[in-house]
PADRENGU-753031 format. One record per residue: residue number from 1; x, y, z of N, C-alpha, C in turn. Coordinates in steps of 0.001 Angstrom, whole numbers. Example, Ala and Ser with C-alpha at 12.3 -4.5 7.8 and 13.67 -1.06 7.14 Angstrom:
% residues 2
+-----+---------+---------+---------+---------+---------+---------+---------+---------+---------+
!   k !     n_u !     n_v !     n_w !    ca_u !    ca_v !    ca_w !     c_u !     c_v !     c_w !
+-----+---------+---------+---------+---------+---------+---------+---------+---------+---------+
!   1 !   13190 !   -5690 !    7800 !   12300 !   -4500 !    7800 !   13200 !   -3300 !    7800 !
!   2 !   12850 !   -2250 !    7080 !   13670 !   -1060 !    7140 !   12900 !      30 !    7870 !
+-----+---------+---------+---------+---------+---------+---------+---------+---------+---------+
This chain:
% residues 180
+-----+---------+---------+---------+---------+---------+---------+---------+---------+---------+
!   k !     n_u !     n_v !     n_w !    ca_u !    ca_v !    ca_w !     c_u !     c_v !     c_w !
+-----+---------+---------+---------+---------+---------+---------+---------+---------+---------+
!   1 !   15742 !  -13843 !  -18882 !   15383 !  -14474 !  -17627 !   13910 !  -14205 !  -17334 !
!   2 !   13651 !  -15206 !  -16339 !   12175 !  -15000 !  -16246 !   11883 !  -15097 !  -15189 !
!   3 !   10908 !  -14393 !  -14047 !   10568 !  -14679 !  -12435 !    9134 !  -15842 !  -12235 !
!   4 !   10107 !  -16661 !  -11772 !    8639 !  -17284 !  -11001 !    7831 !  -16819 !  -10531 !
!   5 !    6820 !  -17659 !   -9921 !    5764 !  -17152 !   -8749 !    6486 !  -16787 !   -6937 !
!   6 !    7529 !  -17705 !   -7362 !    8577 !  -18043 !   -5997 !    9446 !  -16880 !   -6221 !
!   7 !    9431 !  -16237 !   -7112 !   10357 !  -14962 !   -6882 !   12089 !  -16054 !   -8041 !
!   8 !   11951 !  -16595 !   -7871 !   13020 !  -17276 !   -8828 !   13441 !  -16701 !   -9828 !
!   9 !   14617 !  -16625 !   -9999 !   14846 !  -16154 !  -11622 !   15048 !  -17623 !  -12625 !
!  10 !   14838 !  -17971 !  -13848 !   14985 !  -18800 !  -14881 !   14861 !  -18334 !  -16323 !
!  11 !   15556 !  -19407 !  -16679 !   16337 !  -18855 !  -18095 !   15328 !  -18789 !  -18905 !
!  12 !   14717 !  -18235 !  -20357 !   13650 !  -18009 !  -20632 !   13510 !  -19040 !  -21573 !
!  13 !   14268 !  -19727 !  -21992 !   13987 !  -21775 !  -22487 !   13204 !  -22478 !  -21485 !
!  14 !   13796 !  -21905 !  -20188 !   13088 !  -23020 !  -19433 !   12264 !  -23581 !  -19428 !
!  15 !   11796 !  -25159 !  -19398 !   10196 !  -25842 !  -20020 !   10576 !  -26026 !  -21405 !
!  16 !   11348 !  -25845 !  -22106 !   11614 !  -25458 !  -23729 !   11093 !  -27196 !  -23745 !
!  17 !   11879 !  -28050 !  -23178 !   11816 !  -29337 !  -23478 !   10583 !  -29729 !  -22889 !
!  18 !    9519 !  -30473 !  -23081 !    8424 !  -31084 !  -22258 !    8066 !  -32653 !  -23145 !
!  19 !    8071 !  -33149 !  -21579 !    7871 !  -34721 !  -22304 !    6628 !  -35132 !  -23845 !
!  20 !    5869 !  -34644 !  -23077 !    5020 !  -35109 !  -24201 !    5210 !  -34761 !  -25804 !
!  21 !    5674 !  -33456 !  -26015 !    6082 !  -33070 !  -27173 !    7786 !  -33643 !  -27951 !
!  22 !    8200 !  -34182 !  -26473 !    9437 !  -34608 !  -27072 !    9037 !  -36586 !  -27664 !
!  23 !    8033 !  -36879 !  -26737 !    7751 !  -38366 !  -27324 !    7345 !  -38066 !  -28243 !
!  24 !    6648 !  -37049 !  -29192 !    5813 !  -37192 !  -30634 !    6973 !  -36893 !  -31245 !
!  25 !    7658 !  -36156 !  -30894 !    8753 !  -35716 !  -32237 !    9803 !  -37085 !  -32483 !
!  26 !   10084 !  -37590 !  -31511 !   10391 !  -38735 !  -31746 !    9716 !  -40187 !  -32337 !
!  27 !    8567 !  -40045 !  -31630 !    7744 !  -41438 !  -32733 !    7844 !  -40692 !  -34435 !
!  28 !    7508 !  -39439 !  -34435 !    7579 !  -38674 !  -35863 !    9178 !  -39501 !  -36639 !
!  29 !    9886 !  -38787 !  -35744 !   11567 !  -39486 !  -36284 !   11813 !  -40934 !  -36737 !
!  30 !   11033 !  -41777 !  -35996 !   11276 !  -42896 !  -35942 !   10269 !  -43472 !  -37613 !
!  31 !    8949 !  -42881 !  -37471 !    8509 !  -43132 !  -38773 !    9104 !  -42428 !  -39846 !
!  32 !    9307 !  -41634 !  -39657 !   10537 !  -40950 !  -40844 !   11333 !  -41840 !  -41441 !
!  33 !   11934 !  -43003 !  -40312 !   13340 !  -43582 !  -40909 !   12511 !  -44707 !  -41148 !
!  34 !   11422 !  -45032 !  -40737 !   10604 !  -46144 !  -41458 !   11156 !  -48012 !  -40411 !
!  35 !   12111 !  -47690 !  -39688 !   12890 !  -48953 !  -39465 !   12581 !  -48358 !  -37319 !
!  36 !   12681 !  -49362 !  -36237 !   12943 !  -49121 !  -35193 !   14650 !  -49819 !  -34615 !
!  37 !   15369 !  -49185 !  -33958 !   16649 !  -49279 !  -33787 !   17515 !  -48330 !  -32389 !
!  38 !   18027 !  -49074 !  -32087 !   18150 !  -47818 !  -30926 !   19034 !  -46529 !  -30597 !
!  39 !   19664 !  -46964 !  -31826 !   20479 !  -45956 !  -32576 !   19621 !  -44174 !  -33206 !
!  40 !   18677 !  -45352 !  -33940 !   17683 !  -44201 !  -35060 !   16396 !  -43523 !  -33620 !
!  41 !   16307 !  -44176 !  -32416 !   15464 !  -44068 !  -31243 !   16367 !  -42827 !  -30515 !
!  42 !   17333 !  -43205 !  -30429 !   18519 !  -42209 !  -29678 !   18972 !  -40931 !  -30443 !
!  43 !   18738 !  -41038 !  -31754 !   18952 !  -39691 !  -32874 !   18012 !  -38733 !  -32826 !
!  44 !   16807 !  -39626 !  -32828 !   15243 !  -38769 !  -32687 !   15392 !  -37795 !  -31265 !
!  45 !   15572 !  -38539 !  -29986 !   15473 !  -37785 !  -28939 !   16636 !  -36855 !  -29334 !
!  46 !   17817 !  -36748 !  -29828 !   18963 !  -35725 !  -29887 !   18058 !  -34362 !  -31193 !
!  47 !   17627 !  -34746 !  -31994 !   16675 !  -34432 !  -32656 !   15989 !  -33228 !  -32185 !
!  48 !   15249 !  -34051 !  -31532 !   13742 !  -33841 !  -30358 !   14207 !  -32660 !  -29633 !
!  49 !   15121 !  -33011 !  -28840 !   16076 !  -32164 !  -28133 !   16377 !  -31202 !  -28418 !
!  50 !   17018 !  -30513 !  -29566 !   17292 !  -29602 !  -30390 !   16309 !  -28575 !  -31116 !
!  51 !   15501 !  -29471 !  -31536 !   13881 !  -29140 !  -32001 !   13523 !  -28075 !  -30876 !
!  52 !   13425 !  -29154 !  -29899 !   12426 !  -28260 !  -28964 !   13269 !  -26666 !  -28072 !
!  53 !   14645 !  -27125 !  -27887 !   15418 !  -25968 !  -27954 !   15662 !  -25361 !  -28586 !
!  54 !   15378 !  -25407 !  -29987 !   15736 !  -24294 !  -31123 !   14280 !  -23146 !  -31005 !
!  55 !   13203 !  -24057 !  -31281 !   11703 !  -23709 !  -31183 !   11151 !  -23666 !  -30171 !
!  56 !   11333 !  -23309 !  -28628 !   10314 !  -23474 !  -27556 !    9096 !  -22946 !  -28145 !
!  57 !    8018 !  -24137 !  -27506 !    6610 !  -23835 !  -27515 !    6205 !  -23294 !  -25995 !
!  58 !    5453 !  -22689 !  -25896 !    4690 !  -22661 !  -24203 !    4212 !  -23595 !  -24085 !
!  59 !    4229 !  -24042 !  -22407 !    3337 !  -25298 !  -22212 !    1820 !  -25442 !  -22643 !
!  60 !    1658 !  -26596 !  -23317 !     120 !  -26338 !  -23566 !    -576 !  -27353 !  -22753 !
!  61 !   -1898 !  -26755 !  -22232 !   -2667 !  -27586 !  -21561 !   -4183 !  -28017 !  -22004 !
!  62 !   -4352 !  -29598 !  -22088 !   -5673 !  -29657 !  -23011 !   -6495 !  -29110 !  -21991 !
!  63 !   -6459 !  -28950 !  -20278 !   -7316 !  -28220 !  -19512 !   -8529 !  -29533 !  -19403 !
!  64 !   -7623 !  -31054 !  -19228 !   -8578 !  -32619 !  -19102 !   -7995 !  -33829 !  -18299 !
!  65 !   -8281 !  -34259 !  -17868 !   -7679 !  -35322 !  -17410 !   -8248 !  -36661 !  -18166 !
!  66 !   -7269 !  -37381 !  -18383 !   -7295 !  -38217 !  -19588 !   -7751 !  -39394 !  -19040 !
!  67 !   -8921 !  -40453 !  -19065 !   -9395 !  -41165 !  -18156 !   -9189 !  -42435 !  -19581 !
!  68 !   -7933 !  -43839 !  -19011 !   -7783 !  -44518 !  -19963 !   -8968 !  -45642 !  -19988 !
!  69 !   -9734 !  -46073 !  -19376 !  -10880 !  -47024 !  -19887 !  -11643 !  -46275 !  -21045 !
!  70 !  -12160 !  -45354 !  -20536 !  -13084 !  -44368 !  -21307 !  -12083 !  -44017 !  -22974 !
!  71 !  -11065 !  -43691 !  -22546 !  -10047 !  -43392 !  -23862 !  -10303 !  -44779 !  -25083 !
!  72 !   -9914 !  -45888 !  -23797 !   -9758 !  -47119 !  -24803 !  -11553 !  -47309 !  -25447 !
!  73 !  -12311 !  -47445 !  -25145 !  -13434 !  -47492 !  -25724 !  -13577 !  -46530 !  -26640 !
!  74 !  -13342 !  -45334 !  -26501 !  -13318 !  -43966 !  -27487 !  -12583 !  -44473 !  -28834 !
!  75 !  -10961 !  -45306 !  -28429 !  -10787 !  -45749 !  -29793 !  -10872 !  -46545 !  -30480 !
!  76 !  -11441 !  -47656 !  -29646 !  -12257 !  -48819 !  -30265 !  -13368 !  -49056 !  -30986 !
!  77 !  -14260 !  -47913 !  -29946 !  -15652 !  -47223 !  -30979 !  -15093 !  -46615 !  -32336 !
!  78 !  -14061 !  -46083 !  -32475 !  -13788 !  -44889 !  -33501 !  -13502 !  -46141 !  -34879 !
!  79 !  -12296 !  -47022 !  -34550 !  -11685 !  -48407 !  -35351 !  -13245 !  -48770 !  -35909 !
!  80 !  -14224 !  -48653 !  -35015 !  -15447 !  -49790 !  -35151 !  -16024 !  -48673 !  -36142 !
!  81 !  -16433 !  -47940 !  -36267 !  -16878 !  -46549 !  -37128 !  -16322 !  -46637 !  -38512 !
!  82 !  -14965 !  -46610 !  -38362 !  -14006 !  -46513 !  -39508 !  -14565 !  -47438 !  -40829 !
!  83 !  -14276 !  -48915 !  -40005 !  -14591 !  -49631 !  -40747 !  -16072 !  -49895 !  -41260 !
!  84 !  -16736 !  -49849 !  -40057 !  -18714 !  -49704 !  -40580 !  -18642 !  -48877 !  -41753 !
!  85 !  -18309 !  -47804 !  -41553 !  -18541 !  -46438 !  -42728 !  -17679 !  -46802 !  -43747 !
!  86 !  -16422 !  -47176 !  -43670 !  -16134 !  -47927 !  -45320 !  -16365 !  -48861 !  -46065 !
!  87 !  -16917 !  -49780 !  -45113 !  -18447 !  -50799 !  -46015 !  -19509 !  -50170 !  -46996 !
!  88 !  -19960 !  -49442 !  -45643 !  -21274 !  -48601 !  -46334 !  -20930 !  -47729 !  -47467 !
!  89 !  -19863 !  -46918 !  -47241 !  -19668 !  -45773 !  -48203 !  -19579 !  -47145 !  -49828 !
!  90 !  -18546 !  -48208 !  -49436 !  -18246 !  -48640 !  -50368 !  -19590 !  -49042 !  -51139 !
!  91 !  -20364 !  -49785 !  -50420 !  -21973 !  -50529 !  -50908 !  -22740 !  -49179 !  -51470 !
!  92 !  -22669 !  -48063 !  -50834 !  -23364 !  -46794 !  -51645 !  -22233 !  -46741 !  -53062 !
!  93 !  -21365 !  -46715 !  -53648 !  -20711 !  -46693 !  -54531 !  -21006 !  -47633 !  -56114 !
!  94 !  -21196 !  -48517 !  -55300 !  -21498 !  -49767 !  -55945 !  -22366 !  -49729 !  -56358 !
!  95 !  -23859 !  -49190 !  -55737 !  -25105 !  -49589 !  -56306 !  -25449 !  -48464 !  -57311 !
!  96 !  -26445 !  -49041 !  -57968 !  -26720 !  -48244 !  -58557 !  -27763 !  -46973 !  -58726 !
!  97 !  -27965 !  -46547 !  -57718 !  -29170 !  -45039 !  -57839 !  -28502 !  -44024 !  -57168 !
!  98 !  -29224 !  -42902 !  -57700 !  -28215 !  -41814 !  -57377 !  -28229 !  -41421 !  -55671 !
!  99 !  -27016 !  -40763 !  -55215 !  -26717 !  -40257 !  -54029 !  -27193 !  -39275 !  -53653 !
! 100 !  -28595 !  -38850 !  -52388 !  -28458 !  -37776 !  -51799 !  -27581 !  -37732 !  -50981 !
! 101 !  -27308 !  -36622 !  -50681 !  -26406 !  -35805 !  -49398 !  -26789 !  -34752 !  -48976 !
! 102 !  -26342 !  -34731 !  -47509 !  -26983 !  -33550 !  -47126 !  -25944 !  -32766 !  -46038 !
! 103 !  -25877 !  -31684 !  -45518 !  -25136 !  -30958 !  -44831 !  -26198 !  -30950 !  -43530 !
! 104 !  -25287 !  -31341 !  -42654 !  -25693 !  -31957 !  -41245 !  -25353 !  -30663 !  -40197 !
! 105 !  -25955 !  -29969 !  -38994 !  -25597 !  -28836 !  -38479 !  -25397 !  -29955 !  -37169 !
! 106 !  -24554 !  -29774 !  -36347 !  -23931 !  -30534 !  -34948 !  -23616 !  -29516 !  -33874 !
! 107 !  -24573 !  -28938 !  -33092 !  -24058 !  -28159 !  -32090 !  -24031 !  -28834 !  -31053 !
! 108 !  -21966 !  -29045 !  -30611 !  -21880 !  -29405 !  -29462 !  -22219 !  -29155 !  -28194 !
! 109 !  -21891 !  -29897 !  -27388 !  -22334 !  -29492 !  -26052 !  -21289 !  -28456 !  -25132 !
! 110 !  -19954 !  -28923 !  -25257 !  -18896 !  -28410 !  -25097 !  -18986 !  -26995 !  -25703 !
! 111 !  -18426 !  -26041 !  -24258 !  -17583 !  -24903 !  -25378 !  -16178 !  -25034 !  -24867 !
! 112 !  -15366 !  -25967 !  -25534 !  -13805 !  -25787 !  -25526 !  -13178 !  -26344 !  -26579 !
! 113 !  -12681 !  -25245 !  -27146 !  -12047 !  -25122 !  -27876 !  -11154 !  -26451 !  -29193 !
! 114 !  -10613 !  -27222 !  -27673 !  -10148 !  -28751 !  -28134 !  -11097 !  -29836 !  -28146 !
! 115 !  -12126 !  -30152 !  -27966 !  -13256 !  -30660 !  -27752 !  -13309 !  -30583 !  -29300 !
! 116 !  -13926 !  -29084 !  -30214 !  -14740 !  -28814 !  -30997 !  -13860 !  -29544 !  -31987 !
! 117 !  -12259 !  -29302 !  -31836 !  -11170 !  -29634 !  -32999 !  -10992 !  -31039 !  -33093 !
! 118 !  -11182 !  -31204 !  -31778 !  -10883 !  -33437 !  -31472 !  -12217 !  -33990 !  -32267 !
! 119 !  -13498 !  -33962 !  -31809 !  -14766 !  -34196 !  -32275 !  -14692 !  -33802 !  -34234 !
! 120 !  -14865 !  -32862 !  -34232 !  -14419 !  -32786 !  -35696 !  -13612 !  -33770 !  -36619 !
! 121 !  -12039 !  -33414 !  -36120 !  -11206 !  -34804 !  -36686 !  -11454 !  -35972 !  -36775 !
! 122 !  -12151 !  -36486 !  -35662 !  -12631 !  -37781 !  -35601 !  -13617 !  -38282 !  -36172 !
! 123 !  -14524 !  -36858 !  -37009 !  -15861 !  -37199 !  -37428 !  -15209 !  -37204 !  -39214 !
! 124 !  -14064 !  -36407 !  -39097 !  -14105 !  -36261 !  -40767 !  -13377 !  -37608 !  -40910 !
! 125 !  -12306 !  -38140 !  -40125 !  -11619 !  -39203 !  -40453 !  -13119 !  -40629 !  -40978 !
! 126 !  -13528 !  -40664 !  -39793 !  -14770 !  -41202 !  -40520 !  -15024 !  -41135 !  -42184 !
! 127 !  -15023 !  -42429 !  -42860 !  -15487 !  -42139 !  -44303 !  -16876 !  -41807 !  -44544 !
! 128 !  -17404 !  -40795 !  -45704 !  -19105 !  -40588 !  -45233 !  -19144 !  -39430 !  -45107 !
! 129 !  -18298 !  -39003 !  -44279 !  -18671 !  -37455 !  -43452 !  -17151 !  -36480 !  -43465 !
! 130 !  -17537 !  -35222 !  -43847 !  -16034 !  -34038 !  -44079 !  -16565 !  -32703 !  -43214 !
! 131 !  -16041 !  -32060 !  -42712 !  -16192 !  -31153 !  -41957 !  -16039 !  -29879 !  -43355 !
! 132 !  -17097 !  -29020 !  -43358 !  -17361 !  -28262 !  -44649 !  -17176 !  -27131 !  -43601 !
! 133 !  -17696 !  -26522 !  -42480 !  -17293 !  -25356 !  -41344 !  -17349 !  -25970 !  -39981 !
! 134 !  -16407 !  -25007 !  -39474 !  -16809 !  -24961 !  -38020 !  -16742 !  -23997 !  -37594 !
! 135 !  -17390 !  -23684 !  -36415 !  -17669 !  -22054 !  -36171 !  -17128 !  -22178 !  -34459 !
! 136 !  -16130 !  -21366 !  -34351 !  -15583 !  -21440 !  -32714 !  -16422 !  -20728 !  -31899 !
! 137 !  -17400 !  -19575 !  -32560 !  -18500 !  -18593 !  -31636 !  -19150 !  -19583 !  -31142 !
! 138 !  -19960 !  -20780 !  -31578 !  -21091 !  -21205 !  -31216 !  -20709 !  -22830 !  -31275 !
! 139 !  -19476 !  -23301 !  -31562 !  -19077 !  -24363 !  -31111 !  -20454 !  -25330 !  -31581 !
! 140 !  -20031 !  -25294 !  -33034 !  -21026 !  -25786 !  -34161 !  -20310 !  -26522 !  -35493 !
! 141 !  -20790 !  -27441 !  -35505 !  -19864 !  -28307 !  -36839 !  -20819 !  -28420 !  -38186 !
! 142 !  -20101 !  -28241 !  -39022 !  -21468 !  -27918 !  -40475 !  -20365 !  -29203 !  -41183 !
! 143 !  -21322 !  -30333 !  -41193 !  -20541 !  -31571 !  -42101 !  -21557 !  -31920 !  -43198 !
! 144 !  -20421 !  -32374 !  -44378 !  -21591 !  -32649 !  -45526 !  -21165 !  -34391 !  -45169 !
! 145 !  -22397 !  -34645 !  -45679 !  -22836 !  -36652 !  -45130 !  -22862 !  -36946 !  -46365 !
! 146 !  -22895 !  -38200 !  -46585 !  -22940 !  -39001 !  -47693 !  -24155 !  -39492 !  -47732 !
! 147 !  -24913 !  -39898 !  -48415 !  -26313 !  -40872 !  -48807 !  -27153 !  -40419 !  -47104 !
! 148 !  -27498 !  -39103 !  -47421 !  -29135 !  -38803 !  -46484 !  -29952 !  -39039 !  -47206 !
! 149 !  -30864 !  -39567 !  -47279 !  -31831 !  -39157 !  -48077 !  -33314 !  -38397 !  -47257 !
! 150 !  -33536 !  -37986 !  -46300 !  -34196 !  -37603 !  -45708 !  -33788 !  -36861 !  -44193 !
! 151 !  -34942 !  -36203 !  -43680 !  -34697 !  -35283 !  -42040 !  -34185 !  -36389 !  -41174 !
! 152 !  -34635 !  -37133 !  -41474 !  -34335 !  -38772 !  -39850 !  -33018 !  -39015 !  -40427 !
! 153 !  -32562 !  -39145 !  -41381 !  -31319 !  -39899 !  -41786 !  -30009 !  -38153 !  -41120 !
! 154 !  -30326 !  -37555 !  -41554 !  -29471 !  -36112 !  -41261 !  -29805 !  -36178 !  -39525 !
! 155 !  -30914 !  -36436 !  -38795 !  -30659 !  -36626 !  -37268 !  -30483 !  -37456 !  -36621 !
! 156 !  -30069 !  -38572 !  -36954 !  -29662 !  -40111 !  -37293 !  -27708 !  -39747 !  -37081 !
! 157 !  -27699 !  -39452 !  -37866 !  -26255 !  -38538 !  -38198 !  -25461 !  -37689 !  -36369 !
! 158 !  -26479 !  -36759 !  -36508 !  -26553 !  -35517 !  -35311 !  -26469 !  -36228 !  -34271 !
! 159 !  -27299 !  -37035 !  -34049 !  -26957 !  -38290 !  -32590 !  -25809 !  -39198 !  -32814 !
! 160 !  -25133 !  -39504 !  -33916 !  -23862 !  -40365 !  -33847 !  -23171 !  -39248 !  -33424 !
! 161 !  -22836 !  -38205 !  -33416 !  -22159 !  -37007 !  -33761 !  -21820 !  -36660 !  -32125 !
! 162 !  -22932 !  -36085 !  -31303 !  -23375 !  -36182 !  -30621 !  -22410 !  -37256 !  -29604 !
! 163 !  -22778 !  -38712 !  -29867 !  -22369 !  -39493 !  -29123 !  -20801 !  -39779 !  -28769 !
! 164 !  -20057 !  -39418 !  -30089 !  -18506 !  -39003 !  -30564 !  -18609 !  -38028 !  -29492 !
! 165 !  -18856 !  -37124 !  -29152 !  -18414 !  -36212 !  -28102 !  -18646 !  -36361 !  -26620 !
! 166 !  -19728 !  -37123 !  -26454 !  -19946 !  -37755 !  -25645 !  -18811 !  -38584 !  -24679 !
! 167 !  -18688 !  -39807 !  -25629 !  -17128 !  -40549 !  -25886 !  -16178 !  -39547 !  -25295 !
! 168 !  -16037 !  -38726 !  -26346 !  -14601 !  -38079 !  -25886 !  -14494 !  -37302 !  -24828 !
! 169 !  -15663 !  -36822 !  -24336 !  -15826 !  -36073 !  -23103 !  -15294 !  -36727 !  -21624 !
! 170 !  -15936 !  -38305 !  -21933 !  -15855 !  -39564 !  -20676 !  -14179 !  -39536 !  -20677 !
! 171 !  -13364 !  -39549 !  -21974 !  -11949 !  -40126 !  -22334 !  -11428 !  -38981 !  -21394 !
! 172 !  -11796 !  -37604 !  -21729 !  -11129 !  -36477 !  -21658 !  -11367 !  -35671 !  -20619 !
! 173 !  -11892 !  -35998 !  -19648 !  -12919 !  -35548 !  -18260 !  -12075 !  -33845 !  -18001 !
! 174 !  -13126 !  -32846 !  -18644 !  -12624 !  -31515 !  -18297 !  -12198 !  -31190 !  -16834 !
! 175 !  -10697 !  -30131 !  -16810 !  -10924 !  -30128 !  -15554 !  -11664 !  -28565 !  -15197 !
! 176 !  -12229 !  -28216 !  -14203 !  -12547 !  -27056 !  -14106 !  -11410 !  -25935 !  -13928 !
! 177 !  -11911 !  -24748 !  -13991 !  -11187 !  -23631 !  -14219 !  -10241 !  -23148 !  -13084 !
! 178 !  -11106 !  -23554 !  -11773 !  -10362 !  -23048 !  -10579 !   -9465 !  -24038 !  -10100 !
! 179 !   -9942 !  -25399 !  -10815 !   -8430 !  -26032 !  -10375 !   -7476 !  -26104 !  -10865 !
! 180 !   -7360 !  -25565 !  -12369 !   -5734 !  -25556 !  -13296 !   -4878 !  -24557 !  -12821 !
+-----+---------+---------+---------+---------+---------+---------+---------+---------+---------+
């Protein structure tokens, strides 16, 4: 058992289930079976259900409020990225002279934690660019780039980089400390 703030007693599952983690385990289920049905929809949540009661997680909080205009542009920019950079990567492939590359240093602006991990993912998914370190002290991304050939092309880079967090910052509007 566990005491609230209210002096309450509760069972120490309690929260075991939380929506958001129960919708992923279920879209998970549902691509699993590869087919949508409301049968294989209704298994997942029994699933889900079980999952999350066998395994309670603590609640986790990204500590953001999720602002959907800003979101939707964040993943429209990202789609628009995707594809730019697998042109290019492809046309660097193709031609023929050799490839510089260079390892790009990105110190965010953010120090939180999910920021550094979201920004990252989104930069390695990008073709072009892989996340080689990241450093949680100084909330710093060390990515190796594809075809730099020079300082402007590597800070060329640092400002797309940059702007990705930017993006996700608008999507993800931190909340402050004293109000969570």
């Amino acid at each position: 058992m566990r005491t609230t703030r209210s002096g309450k007693l509760r069972p120490a599952r309690y929260r075991a289930i939380q929506p958001w983690p129960m919708l992923w385990l279920v879209l998970f289920w549902v691509g699993l079976w590869g087919t949508w049905s409301p049968g294989i929809v209704l298994l997942g949540v029994v699933v889900a259900a079980l999952a999350s009661y066998a395994f309670p997680l603590p609640p986790v909080s990204i500590g953001a409020r999720v602002r959907l205009l800003p979101l939707a542009w964040l993943v429209l920019h990202f789609l628009y990225d995707v594809v730019k950079a697998s042109v290019l990567v492809s046309i660097v492939v193709l031609r023929r002279r050799p490839v510089r590359n260079a390892i790009v240093t990105v110190d965010l602006q953010s120090d939180s934690d999910f920021v550094l991990t979201a920004v990252g993912a989104m930069l390695t998914l990008v073709p072009g660019s892989i996340i080689v370190e990241a450093r949680r002290s100084t909330h710093t991304l060390f990515l190796h780039v594809l075809d730099v050939d020079d300082v402007a092309g590597a800070e060329a880079f640092r400002q797309q980089a940059l702007a990705v967090e930017e993006r996700f910052l608008a999507a993800f509007e931190p909340i402050p400390e004293e109000a969570r």
